[in-house]
C-alpha positions in Angstrom: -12.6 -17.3 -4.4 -10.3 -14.9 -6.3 -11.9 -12.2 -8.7 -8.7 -10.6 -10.3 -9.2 -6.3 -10.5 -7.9 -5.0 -13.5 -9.0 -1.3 -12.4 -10.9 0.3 -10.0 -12.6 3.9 -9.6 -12.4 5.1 -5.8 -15.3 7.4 -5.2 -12.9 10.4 -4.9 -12.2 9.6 -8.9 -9.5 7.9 -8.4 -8.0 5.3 -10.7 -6.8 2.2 -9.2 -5.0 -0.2 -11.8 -1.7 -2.6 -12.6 1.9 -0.9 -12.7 3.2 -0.3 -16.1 6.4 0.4 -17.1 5.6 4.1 -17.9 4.9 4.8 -14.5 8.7 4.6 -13.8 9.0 8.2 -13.8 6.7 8.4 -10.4 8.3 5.4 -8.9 11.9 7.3 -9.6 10.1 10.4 -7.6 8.4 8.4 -5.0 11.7 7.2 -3.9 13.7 9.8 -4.7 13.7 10.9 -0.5 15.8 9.3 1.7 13.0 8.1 4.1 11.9 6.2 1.2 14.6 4.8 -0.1 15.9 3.3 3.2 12.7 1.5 3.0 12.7 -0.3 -0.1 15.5 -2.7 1.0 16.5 -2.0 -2.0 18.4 1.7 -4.3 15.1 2.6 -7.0 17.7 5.6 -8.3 17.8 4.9 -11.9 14.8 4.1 -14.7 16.3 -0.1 -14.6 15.4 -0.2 -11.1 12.5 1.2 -11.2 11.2 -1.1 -14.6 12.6 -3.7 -11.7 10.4 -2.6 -8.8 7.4 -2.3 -11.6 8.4 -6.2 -12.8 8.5 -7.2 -8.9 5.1 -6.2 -8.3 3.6 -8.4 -11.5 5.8 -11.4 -10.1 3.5 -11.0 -7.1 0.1 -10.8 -9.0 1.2 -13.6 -10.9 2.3 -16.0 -7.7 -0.9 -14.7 -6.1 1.0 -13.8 -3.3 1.0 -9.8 -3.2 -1.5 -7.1 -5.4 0.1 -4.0 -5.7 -2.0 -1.0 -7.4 -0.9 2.3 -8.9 -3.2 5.0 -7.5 -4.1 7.6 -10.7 -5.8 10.7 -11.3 -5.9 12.2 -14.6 -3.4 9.7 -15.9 -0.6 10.7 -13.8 0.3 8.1 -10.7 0.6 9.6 -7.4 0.5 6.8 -5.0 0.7 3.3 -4.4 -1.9 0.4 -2.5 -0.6 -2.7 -1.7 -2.0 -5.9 0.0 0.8 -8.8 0.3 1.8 -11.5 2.5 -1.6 -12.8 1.1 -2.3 -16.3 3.5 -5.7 -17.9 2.1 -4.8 -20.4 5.3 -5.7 -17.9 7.5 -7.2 -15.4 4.8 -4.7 -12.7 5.8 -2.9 -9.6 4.0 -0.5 -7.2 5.0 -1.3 -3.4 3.1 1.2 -1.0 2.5 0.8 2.4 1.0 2.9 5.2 -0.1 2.3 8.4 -2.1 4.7 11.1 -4.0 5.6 14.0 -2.6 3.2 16.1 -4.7 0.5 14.0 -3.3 0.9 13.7 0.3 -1.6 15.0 2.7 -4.9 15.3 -0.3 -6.6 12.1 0.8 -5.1 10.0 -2.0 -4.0 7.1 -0.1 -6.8 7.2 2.1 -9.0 6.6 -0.9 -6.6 4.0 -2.2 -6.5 2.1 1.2 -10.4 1.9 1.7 -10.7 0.7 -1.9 -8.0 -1.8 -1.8 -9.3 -2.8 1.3 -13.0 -3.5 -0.3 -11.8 -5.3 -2.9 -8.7 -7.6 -0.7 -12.2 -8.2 1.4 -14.8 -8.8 -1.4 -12.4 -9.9 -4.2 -9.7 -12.5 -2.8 -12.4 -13.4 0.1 -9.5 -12.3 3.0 -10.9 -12.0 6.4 -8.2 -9.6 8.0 -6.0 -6.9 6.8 -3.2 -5.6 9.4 -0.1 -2.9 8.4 2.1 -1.2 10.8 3.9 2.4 10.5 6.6 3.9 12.6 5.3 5.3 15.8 7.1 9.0 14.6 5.0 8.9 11.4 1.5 10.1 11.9 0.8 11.0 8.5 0.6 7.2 8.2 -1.2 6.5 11.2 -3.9 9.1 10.0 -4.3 7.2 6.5 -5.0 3.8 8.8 -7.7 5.8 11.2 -9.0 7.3 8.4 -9.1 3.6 6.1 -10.8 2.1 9.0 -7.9 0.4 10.3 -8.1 0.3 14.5 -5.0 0.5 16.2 -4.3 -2.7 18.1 -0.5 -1.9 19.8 3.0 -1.1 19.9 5.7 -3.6 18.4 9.0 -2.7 20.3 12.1 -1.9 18.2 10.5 -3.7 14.9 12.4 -1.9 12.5 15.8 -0.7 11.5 16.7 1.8 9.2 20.5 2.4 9.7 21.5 2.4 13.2 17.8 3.1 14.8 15.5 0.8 15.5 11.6 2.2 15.4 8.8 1.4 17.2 5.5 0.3 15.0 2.1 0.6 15.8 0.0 -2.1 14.4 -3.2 -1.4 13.0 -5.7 -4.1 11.3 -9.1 -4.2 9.5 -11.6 -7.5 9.6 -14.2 -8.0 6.8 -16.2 -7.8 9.5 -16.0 -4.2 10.4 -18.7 -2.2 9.2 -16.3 1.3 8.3 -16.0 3.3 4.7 -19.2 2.3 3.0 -19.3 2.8 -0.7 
């Protein structure tokens, strides 16, 4: 049983809604650094691929398949929630997160990662949510702890940026788990 968000306040104030096109300017600057950009798959270097990245997202909401969420404070987006890979067979997701530069390290995608998680759990009825971050990234791994993901293991060699290949720790959260209340 589906219940569609249209937006969501964290508890920390934040705003959780859709990607619109005048957010481009954030999703230029999120992936302005390298490290982002070699993850994308894709070059988000100019305002077309960014309105591109923005139109992506919608295809996914539309298809059911993915829900990706600006995070906002005070109108400005600083971050990104995502849950896609969405299986109702199994009633699985698979959450990403990023933030901009100017909001790493203040909680933001914490806040957006418990309440995405609340609402992939109460709201498309999943079961599980698992996501997975480089072993050399504990930033990441802090946001997951912090969400009330529990680490579960090391997938050798998983990714490739370039010539490297990294090793990824997977975390996951079941519906289940009684973590973040509120």
């Amino acid at each position: 049983m589906k219940r569609e968000l249209t937006e969501l306040l964290t508890p920390e104030g934040l705003l959780l809604r859709s990607w619109r096109p005048d957010d481009a300017p954030a999703v230029l600057r999120a992936f302005a650094p390298e490290e982002m950009s070699r993850q994308t798959g894709r070059p988000v270097t100019t305002t077309a691929e960014a309105l591109d990245w923005i139109a992506g997202r919608e295809g996914e909401r539309a298809a059911g398949t993915g829900y990706t969420w600006a995070v906002v404070r005070d109108g400005a987006a600083l971050g990104s929630v995502a849950v896609t890979a969405v299986n109702h067979a199994h009633d699985t997701g698979w959450v990403s997160y990023w933030t901009t530069g100017a909001a790493r390290g203040t909680g933001v995608a914490t806040a957006g990662v418990r309440a995405l998680a609340r609402w992939a759990f109460e709201g498309l009825g999943l079961h599980r949510l698992e996501l997975g971050h480089r072993t050399n990234n504990p930033a990441s791994c802090a946001v997951a702890l912090r969400a009330g993901f529990a680490a579960e293991g090391i997938e050798r060699k998983k990714l490739r940026y370039g010539e490297i290949r990294y090793d990824v720790e997977r975390h996951a959260r079941l519906a289940t788990d009684h973590v973040n209340p509120g």
